[in-house]
C-alpha positions, 0 to 999 in steps of 0.5 A: 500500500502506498504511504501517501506522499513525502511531506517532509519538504512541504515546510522547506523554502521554495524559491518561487521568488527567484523565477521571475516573471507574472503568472498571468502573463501581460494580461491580454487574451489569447488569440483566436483558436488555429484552424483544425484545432477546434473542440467539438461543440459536443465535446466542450463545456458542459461535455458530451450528453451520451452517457 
């Protein structure tokens, strides 16, 4: 059986400071989805009604 995971580091410092940059990059959206890579209506929010 698996023991979970190792929290004995989880109180250690992260150097998160040191990456730099924003998470939310310059704030301005994406642009608009490339041709082909489009989700089906079907398959995006909400998902698929066939159970």
């Amino acid at each position: 059986m698996p023991v979970g995971p190792d929290t004995s580091v989880w109180l250690t410092p992260h150097h998160r400071e040191e990456l730099g940059g924003s998470p939310f990059g310059d704030g301005t959206p994406p642009g608009p989805v490339a041709a082909g890579e489009e989700v089906p209506e079907s398959e995006g929010p909400g998902g698929s009604t066939s159970y």
